[in-house]
C-alpha positions in Angstrom: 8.8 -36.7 32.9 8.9 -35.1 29.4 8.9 -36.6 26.4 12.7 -35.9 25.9 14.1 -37.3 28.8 11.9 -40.4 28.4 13.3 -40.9 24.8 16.6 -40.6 26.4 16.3 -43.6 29.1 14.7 -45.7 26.7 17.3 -45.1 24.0 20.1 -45.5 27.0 18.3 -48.7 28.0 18.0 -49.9 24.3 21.6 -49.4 23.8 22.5 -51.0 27.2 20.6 -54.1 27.0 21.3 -54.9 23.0 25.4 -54.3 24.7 25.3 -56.7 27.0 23.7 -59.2 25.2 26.2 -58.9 22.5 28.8 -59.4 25.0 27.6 -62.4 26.1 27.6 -63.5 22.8 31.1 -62.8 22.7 31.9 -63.8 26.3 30.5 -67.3 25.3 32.5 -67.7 22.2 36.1 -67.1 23.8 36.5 -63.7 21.4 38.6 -62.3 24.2 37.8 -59.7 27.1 39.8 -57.1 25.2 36.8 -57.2 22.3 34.0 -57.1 24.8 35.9 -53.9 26.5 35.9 -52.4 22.9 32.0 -53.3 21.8 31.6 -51.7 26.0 33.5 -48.5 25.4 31.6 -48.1 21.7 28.0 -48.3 23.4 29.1 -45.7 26.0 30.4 -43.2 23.3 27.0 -43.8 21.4 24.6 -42.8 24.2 27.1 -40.3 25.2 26.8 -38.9 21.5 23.3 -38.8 20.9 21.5 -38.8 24.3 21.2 -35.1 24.9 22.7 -34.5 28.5 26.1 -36.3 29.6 24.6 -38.2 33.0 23.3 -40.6 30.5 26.2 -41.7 29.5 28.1 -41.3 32.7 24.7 -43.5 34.6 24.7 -45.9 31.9 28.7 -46.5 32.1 28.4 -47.3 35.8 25.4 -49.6 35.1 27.1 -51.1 32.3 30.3 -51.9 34.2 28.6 -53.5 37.5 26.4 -55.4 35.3 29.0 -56.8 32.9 30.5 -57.9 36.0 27.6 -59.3 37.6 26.4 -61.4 34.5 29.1 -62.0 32.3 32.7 -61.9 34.2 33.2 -65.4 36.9 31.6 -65.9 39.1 28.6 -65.5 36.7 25.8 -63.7 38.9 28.3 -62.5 41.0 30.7 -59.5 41.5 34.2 -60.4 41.2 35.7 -56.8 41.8 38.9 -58.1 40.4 41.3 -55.8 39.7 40.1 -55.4 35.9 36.9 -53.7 37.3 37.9 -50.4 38.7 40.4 -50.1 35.7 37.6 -50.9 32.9 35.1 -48.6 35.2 38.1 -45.7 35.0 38.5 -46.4 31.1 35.0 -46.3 30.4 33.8 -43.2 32.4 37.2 -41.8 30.3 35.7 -42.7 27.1 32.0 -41.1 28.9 33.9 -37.8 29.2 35.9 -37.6 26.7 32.7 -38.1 23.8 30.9 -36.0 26.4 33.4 -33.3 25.6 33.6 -34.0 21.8 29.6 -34.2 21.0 28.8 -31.2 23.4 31.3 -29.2 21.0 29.9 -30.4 18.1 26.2 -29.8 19.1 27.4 -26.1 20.1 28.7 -26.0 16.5 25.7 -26.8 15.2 23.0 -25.3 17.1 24.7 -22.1 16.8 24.6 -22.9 12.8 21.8 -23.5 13.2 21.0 -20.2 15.0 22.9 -18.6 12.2 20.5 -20.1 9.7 17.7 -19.0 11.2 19.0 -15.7 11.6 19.9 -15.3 8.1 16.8 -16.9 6.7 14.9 -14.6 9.1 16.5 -11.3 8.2 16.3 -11.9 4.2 12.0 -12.7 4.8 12.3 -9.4 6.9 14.2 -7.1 4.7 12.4 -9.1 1.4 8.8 -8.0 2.9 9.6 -4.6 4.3 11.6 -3.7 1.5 9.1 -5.1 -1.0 6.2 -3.0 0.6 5.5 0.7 -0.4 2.9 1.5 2.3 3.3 3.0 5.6 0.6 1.3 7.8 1.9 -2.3 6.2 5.7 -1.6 6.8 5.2 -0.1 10.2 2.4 -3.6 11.1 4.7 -5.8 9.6 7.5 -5.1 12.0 5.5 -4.4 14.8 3.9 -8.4 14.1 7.9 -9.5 13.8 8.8 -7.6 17.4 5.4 -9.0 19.0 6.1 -13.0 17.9 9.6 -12.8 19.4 9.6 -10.8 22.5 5.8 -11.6 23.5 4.7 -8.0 24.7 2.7 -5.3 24.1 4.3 -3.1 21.1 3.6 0.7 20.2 5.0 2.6 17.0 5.0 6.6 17.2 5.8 7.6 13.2 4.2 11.2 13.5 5.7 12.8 16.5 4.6 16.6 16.9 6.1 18.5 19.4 3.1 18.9 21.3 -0.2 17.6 21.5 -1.3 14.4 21.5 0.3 11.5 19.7 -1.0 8.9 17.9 0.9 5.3 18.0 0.3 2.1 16.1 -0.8 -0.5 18.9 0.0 -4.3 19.0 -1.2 -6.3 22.0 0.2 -9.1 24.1 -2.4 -11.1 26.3 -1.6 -9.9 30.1 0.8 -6.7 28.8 -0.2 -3.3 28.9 -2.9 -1.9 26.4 -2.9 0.8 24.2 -3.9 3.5 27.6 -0.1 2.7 28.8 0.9 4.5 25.4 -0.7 7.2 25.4 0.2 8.7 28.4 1.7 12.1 28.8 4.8 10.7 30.0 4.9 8.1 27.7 4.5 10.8 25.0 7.3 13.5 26.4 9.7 10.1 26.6 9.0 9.5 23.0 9.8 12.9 21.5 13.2 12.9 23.9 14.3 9.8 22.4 13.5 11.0 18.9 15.3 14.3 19.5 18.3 12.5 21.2 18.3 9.9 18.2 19.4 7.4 21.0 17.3 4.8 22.8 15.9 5.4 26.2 15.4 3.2 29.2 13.5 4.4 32.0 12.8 2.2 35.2 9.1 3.7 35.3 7.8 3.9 32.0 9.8 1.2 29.7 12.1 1.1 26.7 12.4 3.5 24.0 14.1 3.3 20.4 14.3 5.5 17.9 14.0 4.1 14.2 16.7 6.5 12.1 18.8 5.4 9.6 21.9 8.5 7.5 20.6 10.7 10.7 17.0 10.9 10.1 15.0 9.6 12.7 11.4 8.0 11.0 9.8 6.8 14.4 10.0 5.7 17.9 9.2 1.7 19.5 8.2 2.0 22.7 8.5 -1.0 25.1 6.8 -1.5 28.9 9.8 -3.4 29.7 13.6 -1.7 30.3 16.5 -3.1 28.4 17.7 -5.1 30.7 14.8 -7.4 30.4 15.9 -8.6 27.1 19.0 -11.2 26.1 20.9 -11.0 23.8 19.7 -12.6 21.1 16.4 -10.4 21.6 18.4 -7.2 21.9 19.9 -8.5 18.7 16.6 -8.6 16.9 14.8 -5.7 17.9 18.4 -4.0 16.9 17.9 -6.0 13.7 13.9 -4.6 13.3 15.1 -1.5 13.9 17.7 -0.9 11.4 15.2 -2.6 8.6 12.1 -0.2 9.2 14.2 2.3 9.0 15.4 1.5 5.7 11.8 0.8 5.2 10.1 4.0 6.1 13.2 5.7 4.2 12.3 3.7 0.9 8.4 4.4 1.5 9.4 8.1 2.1 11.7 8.5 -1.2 8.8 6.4 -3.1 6.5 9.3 -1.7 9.0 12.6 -2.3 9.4 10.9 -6.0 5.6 10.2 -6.6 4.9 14.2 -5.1 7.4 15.8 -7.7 5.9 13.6 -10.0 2.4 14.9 -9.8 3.6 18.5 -9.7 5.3 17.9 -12.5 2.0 16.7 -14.0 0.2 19.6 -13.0 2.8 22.1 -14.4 2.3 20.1 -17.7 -1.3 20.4 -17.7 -1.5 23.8 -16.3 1.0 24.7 -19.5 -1.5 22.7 -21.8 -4.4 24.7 -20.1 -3.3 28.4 -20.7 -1.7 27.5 -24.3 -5.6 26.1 -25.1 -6.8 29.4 -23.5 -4.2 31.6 -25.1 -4.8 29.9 -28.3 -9.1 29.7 -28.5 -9.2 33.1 -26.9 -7.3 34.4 -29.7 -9.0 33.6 -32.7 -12.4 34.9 -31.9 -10.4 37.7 -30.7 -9.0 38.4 -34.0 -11.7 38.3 -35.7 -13.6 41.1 -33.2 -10.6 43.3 -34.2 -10.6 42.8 -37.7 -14.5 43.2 -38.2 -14.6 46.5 -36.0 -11.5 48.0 -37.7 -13.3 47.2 -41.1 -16.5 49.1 -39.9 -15.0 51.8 -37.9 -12.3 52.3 -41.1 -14.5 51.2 -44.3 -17.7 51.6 -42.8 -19.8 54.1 -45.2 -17.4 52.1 -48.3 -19.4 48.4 -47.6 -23.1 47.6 -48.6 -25.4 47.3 -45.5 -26.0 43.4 -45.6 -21.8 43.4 -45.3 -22.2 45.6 -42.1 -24.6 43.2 -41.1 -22.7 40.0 -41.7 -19.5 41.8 -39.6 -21.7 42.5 -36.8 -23.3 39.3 -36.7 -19.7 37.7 -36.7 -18.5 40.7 -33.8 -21.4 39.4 -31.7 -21.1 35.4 -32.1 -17.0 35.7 -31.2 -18.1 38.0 -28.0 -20.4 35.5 -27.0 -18.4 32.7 -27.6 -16.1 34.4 -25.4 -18.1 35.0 -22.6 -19.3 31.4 -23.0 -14.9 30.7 -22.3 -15.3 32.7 -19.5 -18.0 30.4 -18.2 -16.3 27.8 -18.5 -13.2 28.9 -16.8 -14.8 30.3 -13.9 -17.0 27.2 -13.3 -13.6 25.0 -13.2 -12.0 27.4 -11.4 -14.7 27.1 -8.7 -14.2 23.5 -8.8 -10.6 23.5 -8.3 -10.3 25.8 -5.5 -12.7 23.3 -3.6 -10.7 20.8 -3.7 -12.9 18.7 -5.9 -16.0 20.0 -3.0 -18.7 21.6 -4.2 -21.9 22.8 -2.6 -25.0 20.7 -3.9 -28.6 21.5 -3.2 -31.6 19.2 -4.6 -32.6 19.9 -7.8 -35.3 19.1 -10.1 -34.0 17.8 -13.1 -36.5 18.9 -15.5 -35.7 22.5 -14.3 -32.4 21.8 -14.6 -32.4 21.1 -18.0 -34.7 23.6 -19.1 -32.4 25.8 -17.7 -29.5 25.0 -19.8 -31.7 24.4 -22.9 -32.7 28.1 -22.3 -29.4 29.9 -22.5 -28.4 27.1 -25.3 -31.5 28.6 -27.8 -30.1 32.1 -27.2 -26.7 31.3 -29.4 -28.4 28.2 -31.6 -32.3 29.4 -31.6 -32.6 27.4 -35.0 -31.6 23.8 -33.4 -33.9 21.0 -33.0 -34.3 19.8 -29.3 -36.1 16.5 -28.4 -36.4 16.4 -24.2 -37.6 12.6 -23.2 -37.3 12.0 -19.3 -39.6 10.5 -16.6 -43.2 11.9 -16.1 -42.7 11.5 -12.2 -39.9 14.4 -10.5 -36.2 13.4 -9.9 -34.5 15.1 -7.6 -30.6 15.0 -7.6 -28.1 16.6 -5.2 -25.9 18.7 -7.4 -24.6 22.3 -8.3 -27.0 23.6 -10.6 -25.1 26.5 -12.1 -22.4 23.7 -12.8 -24.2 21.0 -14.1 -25.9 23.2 -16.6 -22.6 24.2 -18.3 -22.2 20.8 -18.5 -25.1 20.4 -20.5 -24.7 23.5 -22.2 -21.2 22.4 -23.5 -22.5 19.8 -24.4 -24.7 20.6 -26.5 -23.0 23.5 -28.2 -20.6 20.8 -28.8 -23.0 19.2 -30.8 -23.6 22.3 -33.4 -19.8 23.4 -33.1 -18.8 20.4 -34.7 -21.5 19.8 -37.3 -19.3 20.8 -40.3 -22.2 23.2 -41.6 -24.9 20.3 -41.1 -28.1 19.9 -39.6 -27.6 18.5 -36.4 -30.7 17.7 -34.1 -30.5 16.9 -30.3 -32.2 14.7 -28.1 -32.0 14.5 -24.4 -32.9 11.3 -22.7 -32.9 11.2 -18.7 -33.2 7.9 -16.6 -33.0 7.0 -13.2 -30.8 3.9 -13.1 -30.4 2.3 -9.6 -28.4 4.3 -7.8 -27.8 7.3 -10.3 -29.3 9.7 -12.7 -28.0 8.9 -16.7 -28.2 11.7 -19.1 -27.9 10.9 -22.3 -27.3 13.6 -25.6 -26.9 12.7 -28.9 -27.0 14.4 -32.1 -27.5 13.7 -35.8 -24.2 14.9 -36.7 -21.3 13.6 -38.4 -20.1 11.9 -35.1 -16.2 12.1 -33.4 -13.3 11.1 -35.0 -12.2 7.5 -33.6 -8.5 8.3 -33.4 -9.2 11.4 -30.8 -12.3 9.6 -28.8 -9.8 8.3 -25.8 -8.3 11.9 -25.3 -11.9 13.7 -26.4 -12.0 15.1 -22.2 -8.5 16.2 -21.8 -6.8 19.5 -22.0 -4.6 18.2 -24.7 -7.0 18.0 -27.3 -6.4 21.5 -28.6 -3.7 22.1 -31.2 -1.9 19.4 -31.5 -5.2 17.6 -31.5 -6.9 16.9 -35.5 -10.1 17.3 -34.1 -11.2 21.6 -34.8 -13.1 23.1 -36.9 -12.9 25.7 -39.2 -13.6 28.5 -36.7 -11.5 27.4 -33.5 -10.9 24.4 -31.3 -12.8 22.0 -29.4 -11.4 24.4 -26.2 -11.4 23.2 -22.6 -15.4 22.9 -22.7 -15.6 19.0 -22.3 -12.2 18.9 -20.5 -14.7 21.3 -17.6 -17.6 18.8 -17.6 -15.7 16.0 -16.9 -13.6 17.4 -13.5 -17.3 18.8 -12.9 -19.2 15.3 -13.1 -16.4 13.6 -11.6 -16.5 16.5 -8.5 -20.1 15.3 -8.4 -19.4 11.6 -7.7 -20.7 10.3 -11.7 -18.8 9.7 -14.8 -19.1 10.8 -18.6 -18.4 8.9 -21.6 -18.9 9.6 -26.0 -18.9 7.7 -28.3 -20.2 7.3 -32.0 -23.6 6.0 -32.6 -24.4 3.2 -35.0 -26.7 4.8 -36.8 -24.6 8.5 -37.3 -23.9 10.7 -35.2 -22.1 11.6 -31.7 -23.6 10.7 -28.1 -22.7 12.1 -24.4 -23.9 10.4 -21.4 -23.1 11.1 -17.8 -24.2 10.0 -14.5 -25.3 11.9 -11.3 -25.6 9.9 -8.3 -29.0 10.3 -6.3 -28.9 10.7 -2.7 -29.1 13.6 0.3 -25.9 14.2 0.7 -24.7 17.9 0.4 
């Protein structure tokens, strides 16, 4: 016996007893037969009411009757069977089916009010969280959990259906269902890409239940069920209908979210790929003009000027060629980068070759600069590109003499091994980086808009390059202004084999 139908009985019993006794009260005290019927009749309606099934009421009428006339009607312990009995046995199992009728309505009312409730309380937590969520794999697991709870089996989610091939489905398992090998069947696939071209759902006695997910004629997925349709009621039909139609407005959300955030970046890109060439267009030209001017004066006035004037012109045609082909550098090193993907080919490297390297080719354009090298005496070796790293380095540095403002401006490099990574630190003894352009210093957009230039041309696209070549690396690069004057670079390779 359950616990319900116990609580019945004894409430039944309860009500009973605490009846009867009352109506001996009343029987004693002359109140009347009519009274007693009436307190009867009320203690019928209330186990009718509340007990849960109608035989209560209907057992507990005929028990009531026979033992009102047993204990309280003459002959006392007796049954008089007068004619009263049948008439107050007819009246009460009246009043049994007449609550029975009245309570049973109500209930309906409110267990399906209840229902509706539910249902509504249910649907706003489901379109609250799958609205709310802006990833695929969450949207598509949170409804898949949802469908699992309430029709207890084994649930599969195709979202990239190709026409052929394999598929790949989300998988949620039921204890003693089919596992994820039941989904990835051939048939199961060529069942999946029919319902999804069909946009209608698909029963098929062999291999289950199939329903696309689609929403303004765009179909964003395929359930797939072991069981057929006729397996579910109604109010599970309802539901999954009910899952369906919110992961599709879902996954139509996610997808907008993801078409919006794509045209976003492209826009991005534009904008920095305009910023880009105007900071190309705009350092390539100065050095350019002043190569033309200085050759036209020599080819045009060149037997008209003194000899240390020819000098000076050549001295300046030369710096502006190299500075160009120093651009050039630059460009093609971050073109490599780019057209990786962010990938490059590393190889291990000494460091201590790697900067000597880059202090090299430095001393041909600056031979009169200052360079203090302090770095381990035992070998580091570091998995990088070494043609990349030392343009870093070497734009670096020139950075340092660029922006001296006619000073002196000595270097020193300082390498450390720091857990997992290699730090190189540069500073200078210059007259350090204006505050206001320090959070911008490694973009593209510090060029003419930006305050910090020279007198000769702009800062360029040189640290702009060593930071997408450190961060295609795996290490970061920061600057800031020392306390003690001056600008300092650091960035950080990470150690390790991997190519």
């Amino acid at each position: 016996m359950n616990k319900k139908k116990a609580k019945n009985i004894i409430f039944s019993f309860c009500i009973l007893c605490g009846t009867l006794l009352i109506c001996e009260v009343l029987y004693r005290n002359n109140f009347g037969y009519q009274n007693i019927n009436i307190v009867m009749a009320m203690a019928i309606f209330i186990i009718t009411a509340v007990t849960e099934e109608y035989i209560y009421g209907l057992l507990s009428a005929v028990i009531g009757v026979f033992t009102y006339d047993f204990l309280i009607t003459s002959p006392r312990f007796g049954f008089s069977f007068t004619v009263n009995f049948p008439l107050t046995l007819i009246i009460l199992l009246l009043v049994v089916f007449t609550s029975s009728i009245i309570t049973t309505s109500i209930k309906a009312q409110a267990e399906h009010a209840r229902q509706k409730c539910q249902q509504a309380e249910l649907l706003y937590s489901i379109n609250r969280k799958l609205l709310s969520t802006r990833d695929l794999h969450t949207i598509v697991r949170y409804s898949m959990d949802y469908l699992k709870d309430e029709l207890i089996h084994s649930v599969a989610f195709f979202e990239d259906i190709k026409p052929e091939g394999k598929l790949n489905p989300y998988f949620t398992y039921v204890k003693d269902d089919v596992g994820i090998e039941y989904f990835t069947k051939e048939e199961i696939f060529h069942l999946v890409r029919l319902a999804a071209d069909k946009q209608e759902a698909l029963d098929d006695k062999d291999y289950g239940y199939f329903l696309p997910i689609m929403t303004q004629n765009i179909t964003y997925g395929v359930f797939a069920f072991s069981f057929n349709e006729k397996d579910l009621d109604k109010k599970q039909k309802m539901f999954l209908e009910l899952i369906a139609e919110q992961t599709a407005q879902a996954l139509r959300m996610y997808r907008l979210m993801a078409e919006q955030q794509e045209i976003k970046v492209m826009m991005e890109t534009e904008k920095v790929k305009n910023s880009f060439l105007r900071s190309i267009s705009h350092d390539l030209r100065t050095p350019l003009t002043g190569i033309i001017g200085a050759s036209s004066t020599l080819l045009e006035e060149g037997n008209k000027i003194p000899y240390e004037v020819q000098a000076r012109l050549t001295e300046g045609i030369q710096n502006d060629a190299q500075w160009l082909l120093n651009m050039i550098e630059n460009i093609l090193s971050i073109t490599k980068v780019q057209n990786n993907g962010m990938v490059i080919d590393k190889s291990e490297e000494i460091v201590e070759e790697v900067i000597e390297e880059a202090v090299s080719t430095f001393r041909k354009r600056f031979p009169n600069t200052r360079i203090t090298i302090n770095q381990p005496e035992y070998v580091i070796l570091i998995p990088i590109d070494i043609m990349l790293i030392s343009q870093v380095i070497i734009n670096i540095l020139e950075n340092t003499q660029r922006h001296a403002g006619g000073q002196r401006s000595d270097v020193v490099i300082e390498v450390k091994e720091e857990d997992d990574f290699v730090s190189f630190l540069i500073t200078d003894t210059g007259p350090g980086i204006d505050p206001k352009i320090l959070p911008k210093l490694f973009d593209f957009t510090v060029t003419q808009e930006n305050p910090y230039k020279d007198s000769t041309r702009n800062l360029g696209i040189g640290l702009s390059i060593c930071k997408t070549i450190i961060r295609a690396h795996g290490g970061e690069i920061y600057a800031a202004n020392r306390p003690e004057g001056g600008a300092q670079f650091m960035f950080t390779i990470p150690l390790g084999s991997e190519k």
